[in-house]
Rosetta silent file (secondary structure, phi, psi, omega in degrees, C-alpha in Angstrom):
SEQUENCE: XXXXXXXXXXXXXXXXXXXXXXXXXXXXXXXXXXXXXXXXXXXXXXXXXXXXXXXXXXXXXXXXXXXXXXX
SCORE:     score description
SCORE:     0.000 S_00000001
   1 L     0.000  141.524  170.543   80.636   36.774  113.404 S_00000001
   2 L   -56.195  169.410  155.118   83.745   36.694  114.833 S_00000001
   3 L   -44.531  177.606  179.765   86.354   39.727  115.138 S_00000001
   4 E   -89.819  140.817 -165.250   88.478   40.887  112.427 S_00000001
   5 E  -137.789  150.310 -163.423   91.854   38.718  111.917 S_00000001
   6 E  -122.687  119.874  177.151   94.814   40.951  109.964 S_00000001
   7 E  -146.928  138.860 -176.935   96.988   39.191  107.488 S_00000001
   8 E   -75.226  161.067  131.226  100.329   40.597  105.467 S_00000001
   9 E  -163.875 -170.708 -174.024  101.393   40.380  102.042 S_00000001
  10 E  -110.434   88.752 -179.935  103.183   41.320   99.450 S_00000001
  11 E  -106.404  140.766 -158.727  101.426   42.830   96.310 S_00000001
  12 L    39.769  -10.236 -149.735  103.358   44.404   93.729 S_00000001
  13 L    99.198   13.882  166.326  106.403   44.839   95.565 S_00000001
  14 E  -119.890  174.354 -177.653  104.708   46.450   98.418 S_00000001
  15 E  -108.941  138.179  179.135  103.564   45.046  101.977 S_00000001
  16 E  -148.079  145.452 -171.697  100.047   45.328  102.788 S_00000001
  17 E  -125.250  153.005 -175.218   97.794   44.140  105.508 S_00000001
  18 E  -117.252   89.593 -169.453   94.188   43.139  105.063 S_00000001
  19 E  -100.202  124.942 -173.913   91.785   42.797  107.855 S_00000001
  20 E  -110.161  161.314  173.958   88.913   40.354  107.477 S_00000001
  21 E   -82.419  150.877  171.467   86.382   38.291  109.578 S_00000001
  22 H   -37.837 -100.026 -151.885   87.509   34.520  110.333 S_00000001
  23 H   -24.495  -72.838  168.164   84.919   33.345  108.485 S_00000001
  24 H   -59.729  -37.193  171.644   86.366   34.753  105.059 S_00000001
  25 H   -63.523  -53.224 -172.257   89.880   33.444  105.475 S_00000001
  26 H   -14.096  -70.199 -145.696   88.073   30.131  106.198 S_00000001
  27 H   -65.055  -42.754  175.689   86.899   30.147  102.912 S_00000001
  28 H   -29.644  -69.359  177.896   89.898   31.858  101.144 S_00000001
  29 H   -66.609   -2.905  162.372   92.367   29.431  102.690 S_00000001
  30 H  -117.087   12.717  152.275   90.688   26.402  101.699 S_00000001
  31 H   -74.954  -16.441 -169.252   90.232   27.675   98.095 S_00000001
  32 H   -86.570  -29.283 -169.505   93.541   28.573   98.079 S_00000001
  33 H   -70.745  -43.792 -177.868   94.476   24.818   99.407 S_00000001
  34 H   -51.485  -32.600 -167.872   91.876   23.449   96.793 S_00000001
  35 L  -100.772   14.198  167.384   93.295   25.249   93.646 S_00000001
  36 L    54.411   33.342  159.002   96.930   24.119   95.091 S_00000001
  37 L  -119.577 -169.376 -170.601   98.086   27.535   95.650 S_00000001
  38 L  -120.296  149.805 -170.905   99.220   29.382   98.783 S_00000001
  39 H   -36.371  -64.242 -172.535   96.797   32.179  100.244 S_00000001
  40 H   -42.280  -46.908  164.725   99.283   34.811   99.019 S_00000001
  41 H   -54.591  -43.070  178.334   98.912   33.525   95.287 S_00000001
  42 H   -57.424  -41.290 -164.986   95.186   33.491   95.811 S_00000001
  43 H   -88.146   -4.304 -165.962   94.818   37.017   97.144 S_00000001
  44 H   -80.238  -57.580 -156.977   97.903   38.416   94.260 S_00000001
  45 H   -65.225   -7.389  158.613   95.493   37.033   91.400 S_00000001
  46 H   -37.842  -92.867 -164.544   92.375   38.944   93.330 S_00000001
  47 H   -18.880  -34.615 -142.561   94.060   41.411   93.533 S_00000001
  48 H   -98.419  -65.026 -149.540   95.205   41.577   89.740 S_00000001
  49 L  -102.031   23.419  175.446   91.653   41.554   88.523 S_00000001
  50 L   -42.310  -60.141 -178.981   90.469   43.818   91.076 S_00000001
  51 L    66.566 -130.715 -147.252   89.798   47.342   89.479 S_00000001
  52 L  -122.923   10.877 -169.195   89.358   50.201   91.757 S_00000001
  53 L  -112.001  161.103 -134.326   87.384   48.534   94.041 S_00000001
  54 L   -72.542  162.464  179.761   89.000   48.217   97.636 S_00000001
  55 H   -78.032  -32.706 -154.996   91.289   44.626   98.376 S_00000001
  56 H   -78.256  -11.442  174.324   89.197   43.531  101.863 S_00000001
  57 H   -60.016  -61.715  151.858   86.001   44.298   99.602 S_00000001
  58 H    -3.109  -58.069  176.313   87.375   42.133   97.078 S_00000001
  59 H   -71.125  -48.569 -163.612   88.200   39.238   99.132 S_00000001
  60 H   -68.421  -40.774 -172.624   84.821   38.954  100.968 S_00000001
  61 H   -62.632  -47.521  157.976   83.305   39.384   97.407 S_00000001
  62 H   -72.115   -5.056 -160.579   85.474   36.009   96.306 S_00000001
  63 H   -98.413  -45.564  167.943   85.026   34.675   99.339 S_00000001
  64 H   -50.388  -78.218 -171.888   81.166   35.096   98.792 S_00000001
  65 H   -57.586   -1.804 -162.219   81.222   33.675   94.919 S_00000001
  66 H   -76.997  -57.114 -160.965   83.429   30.787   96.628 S_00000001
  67 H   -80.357  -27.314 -176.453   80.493   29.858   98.606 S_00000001
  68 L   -79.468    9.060 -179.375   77.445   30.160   96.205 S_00000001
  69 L   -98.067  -13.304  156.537   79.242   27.733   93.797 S_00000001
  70 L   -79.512   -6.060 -177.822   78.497   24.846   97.046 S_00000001
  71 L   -91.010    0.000    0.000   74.817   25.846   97.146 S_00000001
């Protein structure tokens, strides 16, 4: 796996950065392009439905159920 790649946003009204392996924005960004939203909409409604558990956990974890729905 590649390094870790760092991307902002804006959740709730605050700025937050996220660092992730390539390999999960791959998937992220072309789920976000598939459902015809923009990464930032993808990662707000994560976020939203989240709980207590951490955002880059989160991600990899939708990023994960992303991919076992192609197997």
């Amino acid at each position: 796996m590649a390094g870790l790649k760092k991307r902002s946003f804006s959740l709730s009204g605050h700025r937050t950065s996220v660092a992730l392996e390539e390999e999960f924005w791959a998937v992220l960004d072309g789920e976000a392009r598939k459902t015809g939203r923009s990464l930032a909409a993808l990662v707000q409604g994560i976020d939203a439905t989240r709980g207590t558990r951490p955002l880059a956990s989160a991600l990899r974890l939708h990023a994960l159920a992303v991919i076992r729905t192609h197997i």
